[in-house]
C-alpha positions in Angstrom: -11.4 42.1 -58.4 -12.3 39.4 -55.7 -8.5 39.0 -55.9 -7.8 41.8 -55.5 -10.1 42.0 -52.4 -8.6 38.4 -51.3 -4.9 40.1 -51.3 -5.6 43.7 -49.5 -7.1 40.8 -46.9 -4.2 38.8 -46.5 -1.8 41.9 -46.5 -3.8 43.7 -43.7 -4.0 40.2 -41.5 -0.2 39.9 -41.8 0.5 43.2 -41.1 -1.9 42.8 -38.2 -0.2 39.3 -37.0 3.4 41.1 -37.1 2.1 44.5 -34.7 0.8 41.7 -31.6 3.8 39.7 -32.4 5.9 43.0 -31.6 3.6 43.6 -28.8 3.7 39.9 -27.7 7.6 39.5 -28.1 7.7 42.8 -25.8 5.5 41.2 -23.3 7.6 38.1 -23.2 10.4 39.3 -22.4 9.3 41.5 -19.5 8.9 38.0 -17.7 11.9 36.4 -19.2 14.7 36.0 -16.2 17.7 38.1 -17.6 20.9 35.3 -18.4 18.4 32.5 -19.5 18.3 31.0 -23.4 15.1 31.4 -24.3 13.3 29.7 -27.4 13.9 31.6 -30.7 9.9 31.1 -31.8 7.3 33.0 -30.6 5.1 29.9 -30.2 8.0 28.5 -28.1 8.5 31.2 -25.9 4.6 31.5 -25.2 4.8 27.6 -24.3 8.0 28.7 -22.2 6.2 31.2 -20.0 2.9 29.6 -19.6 3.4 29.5 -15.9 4.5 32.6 -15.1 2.0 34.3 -17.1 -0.2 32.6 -15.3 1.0 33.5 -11.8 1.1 37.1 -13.3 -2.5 37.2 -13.9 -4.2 35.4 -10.9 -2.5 37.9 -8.8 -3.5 40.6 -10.4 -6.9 38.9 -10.0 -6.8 38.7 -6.9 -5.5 42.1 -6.0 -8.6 42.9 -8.1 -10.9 41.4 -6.0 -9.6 42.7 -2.8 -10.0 46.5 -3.8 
């Protein structure tokens, strides 16, 4: 039974990990400049975009701020 338990678990985390991975490659590549190579793994891409995602989100902090 516990594994049983153990295995719905592990099923429902991956399933889980591959929806944001979907959601996160989509994300990605909305800041991706269109005619660059970009890194085949997830992890690399994140690494890839730090900056930009960065940028991205102080702005919209800032705009935040000033409304």
């Amino acid at each position: 039974m516990l594994f049983v338990e153990a295995d719905d678990l592990v099923a429902e985390g991956r399933a889980t990990l591959d929806r944001l991975s979907g959601l996160l490659e989509a994300l990605l590549g909305a800041f991706e400049p269109e005619g660059v190579a970009v890194p085949e793994s997830l992890s690399e891409r994140l690494k890839a975009s730090r900056g930009g995602l960065e940028a991205v989100v102080k702005g919209a902090a800032r705009d935040a701020m000033q409304h």
